[in-house]
C-alpha positions in Angstrom: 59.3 55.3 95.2 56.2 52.9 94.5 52.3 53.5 95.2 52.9 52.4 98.5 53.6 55.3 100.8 57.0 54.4 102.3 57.7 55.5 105.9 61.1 55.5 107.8 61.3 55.4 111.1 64.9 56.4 113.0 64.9 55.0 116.7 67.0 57.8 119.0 65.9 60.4 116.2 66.9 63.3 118.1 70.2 62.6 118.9 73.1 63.9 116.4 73.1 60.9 114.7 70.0 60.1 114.6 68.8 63.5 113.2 71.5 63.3 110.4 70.0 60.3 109.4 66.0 61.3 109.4 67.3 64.5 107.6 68.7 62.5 104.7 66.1 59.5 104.6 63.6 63.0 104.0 65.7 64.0 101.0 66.0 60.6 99.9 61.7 60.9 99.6 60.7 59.2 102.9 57.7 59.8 105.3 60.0 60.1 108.3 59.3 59.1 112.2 61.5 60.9 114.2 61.4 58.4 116.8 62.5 60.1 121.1 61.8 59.3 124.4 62.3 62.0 126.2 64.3 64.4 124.0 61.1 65.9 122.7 62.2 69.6 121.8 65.2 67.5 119.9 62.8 65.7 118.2 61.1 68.8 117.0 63.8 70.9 115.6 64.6 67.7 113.1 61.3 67.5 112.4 60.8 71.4 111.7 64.1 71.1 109.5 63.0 68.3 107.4 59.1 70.2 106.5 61.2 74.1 105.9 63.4 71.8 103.7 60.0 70.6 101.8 60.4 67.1 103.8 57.6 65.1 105.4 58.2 64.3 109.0 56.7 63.7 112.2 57.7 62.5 116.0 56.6 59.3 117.7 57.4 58.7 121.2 58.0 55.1 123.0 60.9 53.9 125.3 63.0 51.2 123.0 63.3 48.9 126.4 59.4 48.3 126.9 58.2 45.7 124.7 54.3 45.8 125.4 55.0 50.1 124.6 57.1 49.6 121.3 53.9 46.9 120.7 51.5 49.4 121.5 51.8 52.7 119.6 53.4 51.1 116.7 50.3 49.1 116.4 48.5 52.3 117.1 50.5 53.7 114.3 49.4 51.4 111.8 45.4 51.4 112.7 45.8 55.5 112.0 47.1 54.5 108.3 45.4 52.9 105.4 47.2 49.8 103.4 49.3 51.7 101.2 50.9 53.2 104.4 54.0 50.7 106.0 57.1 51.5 107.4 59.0 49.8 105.1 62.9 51.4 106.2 64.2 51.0 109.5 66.8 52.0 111.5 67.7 50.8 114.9 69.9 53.9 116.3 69.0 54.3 119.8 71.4 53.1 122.0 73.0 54.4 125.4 76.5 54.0 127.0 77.4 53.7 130.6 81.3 52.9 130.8 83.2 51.6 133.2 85.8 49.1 134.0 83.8 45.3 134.4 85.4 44.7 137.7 83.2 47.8 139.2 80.3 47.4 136.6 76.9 47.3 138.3 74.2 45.2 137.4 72.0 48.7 136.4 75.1 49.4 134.3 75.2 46.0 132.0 71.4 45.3 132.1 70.5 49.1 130.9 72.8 49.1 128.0 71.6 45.5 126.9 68.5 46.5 126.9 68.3 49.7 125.4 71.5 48.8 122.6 70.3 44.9 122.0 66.7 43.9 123.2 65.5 46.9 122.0 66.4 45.7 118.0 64.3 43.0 118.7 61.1 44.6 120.4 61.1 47.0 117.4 62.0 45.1 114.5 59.9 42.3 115.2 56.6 44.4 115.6 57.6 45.7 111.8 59.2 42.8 110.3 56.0 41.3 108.8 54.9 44.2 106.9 57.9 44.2 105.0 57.7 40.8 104.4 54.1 40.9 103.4 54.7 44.0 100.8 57.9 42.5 99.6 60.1 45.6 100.2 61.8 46.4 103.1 65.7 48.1 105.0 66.5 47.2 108.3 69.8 49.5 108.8 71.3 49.0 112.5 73.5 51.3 113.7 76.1 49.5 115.9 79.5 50.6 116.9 83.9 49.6 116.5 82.9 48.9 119.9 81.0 45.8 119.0 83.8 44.8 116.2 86.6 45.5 118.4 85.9 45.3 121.8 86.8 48.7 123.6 88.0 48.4 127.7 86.0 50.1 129.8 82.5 48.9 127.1 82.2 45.4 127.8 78.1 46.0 128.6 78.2 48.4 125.2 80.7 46.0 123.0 78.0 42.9 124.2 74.8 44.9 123.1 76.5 45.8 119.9 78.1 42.7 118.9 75.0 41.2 119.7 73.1 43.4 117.6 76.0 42.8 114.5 75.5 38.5 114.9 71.7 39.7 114.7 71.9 41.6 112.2 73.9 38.7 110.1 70.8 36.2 111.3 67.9 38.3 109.9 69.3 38.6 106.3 69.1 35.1 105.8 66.3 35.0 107.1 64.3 37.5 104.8 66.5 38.1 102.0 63.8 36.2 99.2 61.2 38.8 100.4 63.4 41.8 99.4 64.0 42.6 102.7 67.8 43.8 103.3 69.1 43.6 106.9 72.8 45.6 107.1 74.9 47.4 109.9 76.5 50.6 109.8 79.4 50.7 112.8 80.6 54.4 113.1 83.9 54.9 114.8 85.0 58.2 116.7 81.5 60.7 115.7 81.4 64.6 116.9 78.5 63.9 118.7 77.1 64.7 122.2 78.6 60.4 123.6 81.8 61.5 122.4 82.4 65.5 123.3 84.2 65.2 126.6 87.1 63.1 125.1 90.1 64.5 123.6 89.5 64.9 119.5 93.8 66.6 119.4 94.7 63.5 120.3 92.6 60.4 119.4 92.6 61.7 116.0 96.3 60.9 116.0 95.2 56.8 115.7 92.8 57.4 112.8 94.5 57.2 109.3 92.1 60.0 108.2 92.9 62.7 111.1 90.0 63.7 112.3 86.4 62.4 113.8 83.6 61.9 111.6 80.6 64.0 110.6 77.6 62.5 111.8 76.3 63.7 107.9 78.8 61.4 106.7 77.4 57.9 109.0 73.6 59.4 107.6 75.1 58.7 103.4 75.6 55.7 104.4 72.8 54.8 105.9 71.0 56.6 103.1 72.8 54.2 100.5 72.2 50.8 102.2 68.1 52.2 102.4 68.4 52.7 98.5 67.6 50.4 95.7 70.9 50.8 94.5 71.9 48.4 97.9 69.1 46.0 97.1 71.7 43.0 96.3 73.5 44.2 100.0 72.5 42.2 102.9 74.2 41.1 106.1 76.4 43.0 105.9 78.4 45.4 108.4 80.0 48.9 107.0 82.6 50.5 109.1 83.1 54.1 109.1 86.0 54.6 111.0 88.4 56.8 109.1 90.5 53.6 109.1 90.8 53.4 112.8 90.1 49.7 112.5 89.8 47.5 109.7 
C-alpha cells in the first residue's frame, strides 16, 4: 500500500458473495465499504467480522439503479475525506435475477435486472472513475456471470445485463489502461449462495468437471488477485470460475 489511503468499495456487500469479497479485500489491507440497500443487518455482520479480525470496515447505503443517489452519497463520501483518501478498488457485485422463459417475461422483469446487473456499472463506476485516473492507481473488478458467456434459457434479461457488463468491461480497459487503471471480470458459475439454494446441487454438480459448487471464498481469491499488484499487467480480461462447467 502507498501513502494514499486506499478504500474498496463492494456493491451488494452483504450478500454471500459480496461479503466473501469485502472480507478478503480487508485482509488484503483495504479500507472496505460494505456497500447494501436494504440488507442492512447483513451489511453489519461483515463489517463486525472484518474489525474482530483487526480489519477496517464500514457500510454505505445507496440503491445501484438511482443515478442522482449513487451521485449523491458517493460525492458525500468524498467531501467527508481528505486527498489522500480515494476509493481506488472497485467491485461491481450487485446484481439481481428474475427468471423466466422470454415469451412470459414482463417488462418489470427485463427492465429491473438491466438496471440493477448493467446500468448500475455505469452510475457507479463513472462517479469513481476520475479519481483513479487522476491518482494513477486504480481495479475495477466486475462480477458477472456463465450466464453472460453462455447464455442460460430462462436468463435472457440476466444473460443481456451481464454480457453487457463483460463487452463493458473489455471497453473500459482500453480506455484507461496508461493510467494504471485495470478493468477485469470475474464470471462465477454454479456458487452455494442464497440465488442458487433452491436448485438441486446432487445433480447439477454431475455437469461440472470438478463435482461440486463453488465456495463463494473461492470467487473472493480471485477477485482479491486481479485487485493486487501482482495483476497490474491484467486488463480486460474475463476469469471464469466454473469448475470447468464451461470453457
Amino acid at each position: 500500500m502507498s501513502e494514499l489511503m486506499k478504500y474498496a468499495l463492494v456493491t451488494g456487500g452483504s450478500g454471500g458473495i459480496g461479503g466473501a469479497i469485502c472480507k478478503q479485500l480487508a485482509t488484503d489491507g483495504f479500507r472496505v465499504l460494505v456497500h447494501y440497500n436494504s440488507n442492512q443487518e447483513e451489511a453489519l455482520k461483515v463489517v463486525t467480522h472484518i474489525t474482530e479480525a483487526g480489519g477496517f470496515a464500514e457500510t454505505i447505503q445507496f440503491d445501484v439503479t438511482r443515478l442522482e443517489e449513487v451521485q449523491q452519497v458517493l460525492k458525500s463520501w468524498r467531501e467527508q475525506h481528505d486527498e489522500t483518501s480515494y476509493i481506488a478498488v472497485l467491485v461491481n457485485n450487485a446484481g439481481i435475477s428474475k427468471d423466466t422463459l422470454m415469451v412470459w417475461m414482463e417488462p418489470a422483469d427485463w427492465h429491473s435486472v438491466i438496471n440493477t446487473n448493467l446500468n448500475s456499472f455505469y452510475y457507479v463506476t463513472s462517479v469513481l472513475l476520475k479519481d483513479m485516473i487522476i491518482k494513477k492507481w486504480g481495479r475495477i473488478i466486475n462480477v458477472v456471470s456463465l450466464s453472460g458467456i453462455k447464455g442460460l434459457p430462462g436468463q435472457t434479461n440476466y444473460s443481456a445485463a451481464k454480457a453487457g457488463v463483460i463487452g463493458a468491461t473489455k471497453a473500459l480497459a482500453q480506455e484507461v489502461g496508461k493510467k494504471k487503471v485495470t478493468v477485469n471480470a470475474v464470471a462465477p458459475g454454479y456458487i452455494k449462495t442464497e440465488m442458487v439454494k433452491n436448485l438441486d446441487e446432487s445433480q447439477l454438480k454431475n455437469l461440472i468437471p470438478v463435482n461440486r459448487f463453488g465456495k463463494p471464498e473461492e470467487v473472493a481469491a480471485t477477485v482479491g488477485f486481479l485487485a493486487s499488484e501482482g495483476a497490474a499487467y491484467i486488463t480486460g480480461e474475463v476469469i471464469n470460475i466454473n469448475g470447468g462447467l464451461y470453457t
